[in-house]
Every structure is written in structure tokens, then in C-alpha cells.
N, C-alpha and C positions, 0 to 999 in steps of 0.2 A: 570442624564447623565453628567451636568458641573460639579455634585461633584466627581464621578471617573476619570473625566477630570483632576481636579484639582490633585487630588493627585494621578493621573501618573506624571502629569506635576514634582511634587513633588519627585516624584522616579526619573524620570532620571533625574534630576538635581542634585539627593543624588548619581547614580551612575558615574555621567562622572565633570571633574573639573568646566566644562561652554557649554553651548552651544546656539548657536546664535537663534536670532526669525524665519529664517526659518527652521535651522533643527529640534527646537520644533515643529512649524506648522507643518511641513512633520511626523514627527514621531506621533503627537496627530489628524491631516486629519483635520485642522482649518486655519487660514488665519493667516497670521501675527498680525492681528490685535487686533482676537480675543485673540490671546500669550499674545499682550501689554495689556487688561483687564484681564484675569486670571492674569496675574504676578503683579498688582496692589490690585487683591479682596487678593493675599496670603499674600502681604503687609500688608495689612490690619487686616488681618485676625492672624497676629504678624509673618508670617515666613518670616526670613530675605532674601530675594532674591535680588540680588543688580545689577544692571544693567549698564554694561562696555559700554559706548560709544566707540565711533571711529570704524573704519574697521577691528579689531581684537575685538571688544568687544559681546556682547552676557551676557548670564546670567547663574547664578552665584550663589549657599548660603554659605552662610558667616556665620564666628564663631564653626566652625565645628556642623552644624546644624545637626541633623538625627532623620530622624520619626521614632514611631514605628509599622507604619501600614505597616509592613512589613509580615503580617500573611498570609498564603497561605488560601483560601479560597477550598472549593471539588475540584467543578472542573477544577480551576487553578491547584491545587493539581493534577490530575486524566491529565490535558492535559501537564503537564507540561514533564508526563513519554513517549507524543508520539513525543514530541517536535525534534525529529527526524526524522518526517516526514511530513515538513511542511506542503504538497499538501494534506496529507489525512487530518491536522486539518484545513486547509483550506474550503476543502469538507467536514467537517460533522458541521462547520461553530463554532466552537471550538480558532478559530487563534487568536482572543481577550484576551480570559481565557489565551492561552498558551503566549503570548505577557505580560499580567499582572504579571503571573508566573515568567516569568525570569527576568522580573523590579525588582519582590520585592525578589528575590533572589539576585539577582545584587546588589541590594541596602542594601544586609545585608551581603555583604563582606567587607573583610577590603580591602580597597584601590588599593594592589598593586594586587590584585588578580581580580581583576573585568575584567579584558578583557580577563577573561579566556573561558567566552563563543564566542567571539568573534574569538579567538584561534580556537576552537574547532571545529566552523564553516566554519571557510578556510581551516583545514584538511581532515575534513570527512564530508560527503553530501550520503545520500539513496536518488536515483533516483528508484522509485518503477514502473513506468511504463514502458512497454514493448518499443525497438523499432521499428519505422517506423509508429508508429499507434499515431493518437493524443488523448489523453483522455479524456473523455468525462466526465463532474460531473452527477452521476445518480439528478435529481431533486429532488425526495424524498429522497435523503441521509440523509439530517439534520432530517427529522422527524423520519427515522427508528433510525438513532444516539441516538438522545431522547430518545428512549423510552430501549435503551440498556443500558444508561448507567440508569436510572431509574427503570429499571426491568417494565417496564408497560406492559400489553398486550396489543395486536392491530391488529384489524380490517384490511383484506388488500384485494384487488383482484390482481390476477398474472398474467400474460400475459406466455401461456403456449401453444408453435408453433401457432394454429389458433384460440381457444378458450381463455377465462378469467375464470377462477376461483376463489370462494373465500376462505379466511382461517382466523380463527383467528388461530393469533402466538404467541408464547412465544420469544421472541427477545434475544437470550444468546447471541452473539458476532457478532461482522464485522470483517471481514478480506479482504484483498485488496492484489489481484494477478495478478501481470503485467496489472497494471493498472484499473482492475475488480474489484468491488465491491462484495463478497459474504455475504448473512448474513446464519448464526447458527442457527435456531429456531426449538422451537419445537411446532409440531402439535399435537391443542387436547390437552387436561386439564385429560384425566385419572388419580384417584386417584392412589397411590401407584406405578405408572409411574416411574422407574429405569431415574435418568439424562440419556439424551442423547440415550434413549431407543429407542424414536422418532423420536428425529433429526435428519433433513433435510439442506441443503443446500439449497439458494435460489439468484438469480442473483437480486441486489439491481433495477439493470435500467430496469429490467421485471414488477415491480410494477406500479400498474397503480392509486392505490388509499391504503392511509397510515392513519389508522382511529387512535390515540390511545385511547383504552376505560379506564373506571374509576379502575380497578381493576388491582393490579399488582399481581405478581405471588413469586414462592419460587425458587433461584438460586439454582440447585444441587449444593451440596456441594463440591461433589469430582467430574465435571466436568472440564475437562482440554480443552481451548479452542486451543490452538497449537499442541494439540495430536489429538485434533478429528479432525483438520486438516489437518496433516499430514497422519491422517488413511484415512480418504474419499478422499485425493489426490491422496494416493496410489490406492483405490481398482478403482479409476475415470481410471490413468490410464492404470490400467489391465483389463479394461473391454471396455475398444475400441479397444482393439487390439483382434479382432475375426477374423482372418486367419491367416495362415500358409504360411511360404513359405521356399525352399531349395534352399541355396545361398553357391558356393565354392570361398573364399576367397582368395587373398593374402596375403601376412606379412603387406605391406600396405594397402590393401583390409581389414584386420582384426583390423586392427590401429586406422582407421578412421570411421569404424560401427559405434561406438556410434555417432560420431558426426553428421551422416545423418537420423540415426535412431531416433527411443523412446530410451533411454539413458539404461532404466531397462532392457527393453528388450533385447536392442543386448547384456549387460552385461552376463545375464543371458544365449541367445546362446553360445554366446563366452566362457561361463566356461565348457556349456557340449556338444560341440564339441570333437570331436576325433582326434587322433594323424595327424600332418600332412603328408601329401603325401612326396613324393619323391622331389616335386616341392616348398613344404612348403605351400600347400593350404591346408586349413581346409576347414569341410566344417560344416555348421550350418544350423539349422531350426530355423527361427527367423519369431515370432510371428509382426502380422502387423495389423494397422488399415482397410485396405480393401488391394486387388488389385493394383487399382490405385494409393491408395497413395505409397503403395512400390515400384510402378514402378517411380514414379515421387521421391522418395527418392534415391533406389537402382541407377538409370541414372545420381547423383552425385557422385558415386565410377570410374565408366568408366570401365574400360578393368582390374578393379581391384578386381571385382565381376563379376561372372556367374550364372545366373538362371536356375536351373535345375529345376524345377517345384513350383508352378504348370505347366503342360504345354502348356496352353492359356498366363501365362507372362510369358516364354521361347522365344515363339514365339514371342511378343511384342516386345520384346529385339530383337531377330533377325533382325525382322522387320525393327526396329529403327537404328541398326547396318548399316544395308543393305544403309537405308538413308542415312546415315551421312559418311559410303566411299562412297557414289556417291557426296557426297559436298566436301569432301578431297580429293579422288581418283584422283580429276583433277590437 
């Protein structure tokens, strides 16, 4: 531990001109104190670290000093590519590896180019979770992370509506959606098993127990983890939306579909609707997750959507109508 101490201490002092005993302490999570004896054992130990007194002083290598333990190690290597998303290498407890990564990249620039991460960082920022909702770190994250990026299998039970089941898994990927943890795995060890033949999706914070066992497995070759993400997101969400319903639009009633709707969905009405009326309303069949949720969708258009059936939410609509000029009608 005080020897990768040491030579972090080492990188940032190779990447910045000086800096003082507390912003080492803050950067390396040790006391001032423990600063002034590492920067005595690296004395010692022949690196020239030279130590400015007064209210601008701090420290310092002299002679144009530079290590060359500048080699990226795996999984510095492997976090250093998520290093754009601090919170998720945060959560799978990664943020060290990725911290190490960009010292000893920092450290093996030349000079005028070194605070180009720092650039980079006041630019652009991924905020991956949703708003209004606070995210939560699933607990077993770091143990499923392990075993994915080691290809191990693992022992798991899953919390599935009121029962727990068990599975061993084949761990292929994480992925993190609006804030949600999913993992990639595959169920079952079948010989001759096509990649991703099996593959399931599995909500990380449903895990109730993350066993890894001694045997790892064989990575499909030609498994593509953002394709079979993009395919199970799509068919997720074409297959919640199991009703119907017949809606006459207006130009602005037709404008703003998507944005009250599933996005795919009212797209896909809106193209095979029919010529407009006289008034410029079209009218669509636009598929929906229940009932309710289209009435509680469709009541964000106003008077700029009409429900012509089914007709139990026709009447809803009415109903609700009827409400709301007795609360304006006054």
C-alpha cells in the first residue's frame, strides 16, 4: 500500500510544476504528515524532491526528473476507457485503477499538454442517471464487476417479484440505464450454445447473493454487447405496449405525440395515419402500455387529442372533461 503510495506521490509531482502538503494529502487520502515522511523515505531513496518553504512553497522535482513507471497496468488500462463515467467506475469500485490510469498518462506527457485532461473535464461531463430519482449503488456491483471483467462464472440467487431463485451465470457485460444497473448473462453452460443464444438480462440490485466459483468460461467471439442491447431494449419496449387505442389529432396534437408517448410508438402511428381531414386532424391508432397509462399520457395533449375508442377511455375523457369545465366554467 505506502509503495503505490509512493509512487502516485511520484506521478503527480512529475505531472504538475509543485504542489503543496495539503493538496498532496487530499489527492493521496493521508494527513499532512504522513506527505512530510513519504517525501523524506523518496529523498532518500535518491528522488530529488525539494521542498519550497514560505506561503507559496510546496513541493517540487528538480533536474527535470521523470520516472518511468509510467506503464499502464490491465485494469488501469480497461478503466481508464470508462473514465467517462466517473459514477459508474465509482460503483463497480474501479475509481483507484482509473485515478492511477490518468497519473501515469499525465505523467507521460510533455509539459504543455498536461492539463488537457483537465480541459476536457470542464467541457464535457456524462450524467448517466435519470432525473428526479436518487441512485442507488446495487451492493453487489463490485462482485458481479469482477467476475465480468474476468470472465468467471457465479453462483447467484435473484429476487424475482415474491420468490428467489437460483442460477449459475456466465457474466458477459454491465450496462447502466438511467441510472439502473443491468447485467448480460448467460444461463446454463450448454455445449455448442450459439453467444448470446441464451442471454438474459438481469437487474444487478435484484441479487441477493453473488457467489463467484472457481471455473471461468469461453467469451463469444462475435458477441456484440451494445447490439444485444440495443435489440433487447427494443423488443422491451414493443412488448409493453399491449393495447390499442384510436386518437384524432391536431397539427399540434400530432407535433407533440411523441413527446407524451413511447417515442417508437407514436412515430410509427404518425407514419401510417391517413390524409388529413378538412380540419387538418389525422387520426392514428397508436399502440399503448395499458388503458390507464394512455389516459394519464393522452390528458397531457388537452383539447389537442380526441379519443374515439376504445370506448370505456372515450368516456373517461368525457368524464374528466365534464370535471374540469365545472372548475373553469366559473
Amino acid at each position: 500500500m505506502r509503495a503505490a503510495r509512493l509512487i502516485r506521490m511520484v506521478l503527480l509531482l512529475q505531472s504538475r510544476p509543485s504542489m503543496t502538503g495539503a493538496e498532496l494529502a487530499r489527492e493521496l487520502e493521508v494527513s499532512e504528515r504522513t506527505v512530510a515522511r513519504d517525501v523524506l523515505s523518496l529523498s532518500e531513496a535518491g528522488v530529488p524532491v525539494y521542498a519550497d518553504r514560505g506561503r507559496a512553497g510546496g513541493y517540487r522535482l528538480i533536474g527535470g526528473y521523470r520516472t518511468r513507471l509510467t506503464g499502464l497496468g490491465r485494469s488501469e488500462a480497461e478503466a481508464l476507457f470508462l473514465s467517462g463515467v466517473p459514477a459508474a467506475l465509482r460503483d463497480m469500485g474501479l475509481a483507484d485503477a482509473a485515478s492511477a490510469a490518468r497519473l501515469k498518462v499525465s505523467a507521460a506527457l510533455l509539459p504543455e499538454l498536461r492539463d488537457a485532461a483537465d480541459g476536457a473535464a470542464q467541457r464535457f461531463h456524462l450524467d448517466a442517471p435519470a432525473w428526479y430519482r436518487e441512485p442507488a449503488t446495487p451492493e453487489l456491483l463490485p462482485a458481479v464487476a469482477d467476475a465480468v471483467w474476468d470472465d468467471r462464472r457465479i453462483a447467484t440467487r435473484y429476487r424475482r417479484k415474491d420468490t428467489e431463485v437460483e442460477r449459475e451465470l456466465e457474466p458477459y457485460g454491465l450496462v447502466l440505464k438511467a441510472g439502473v444497473w443491468y447485467l448480460a448473462a448467460r444461463a446454463g453452460t450448454e455445449a455448442g450454445t450459439e453467444p448470446g443464444a441464451d442471454m438474459r438480462v438481469y437487474r444487478v440490485d435484484r441479487f441477493t447473493s453473488v457467489t463467484p466459483l472457481d471455473d471461468r468460461f469461453t467469451r463469444g467471439p462475435d458477441f456484440d454487447l451494445p447490439a444485444f442491447w440495443a435489440e433487447r431494449a427494443a423488443q422491451f419496449a414493443r412488448s409493453i405496449l399491449r393495447d390499442e387505442v384510436v386518437v384524432r389529432l391536431t397539427p399540434d396534437g400530432a407535433r407533440h405525440l411523441r413527446h407524451v408517448t413511447d417515442r417508437a410508438g407514436a412515430e410509427e402511428a404518425l407514419a401510417a395515419a391517413g390524409e388529413p381531414d378538412e380540419q387538418g386532424r389525422i387520426t392514428v391508432t397508436l399502440p399503448v402500455e395499458s388503458l390507464d397509462v394512455a389516459y394519464s399520457q393522452l390528458l397531457g395533449l388537452g383539447p389537442e387529442a380526441e379519443v374515439l375508442a376504445p370506448p370505456e377511455l372515450r368516456e373517461r375523457f368525457a368524464a374528466a372533461a365534464g370535471r374540469m369545465r365545472g372548475l373553469y366554467g366559473r
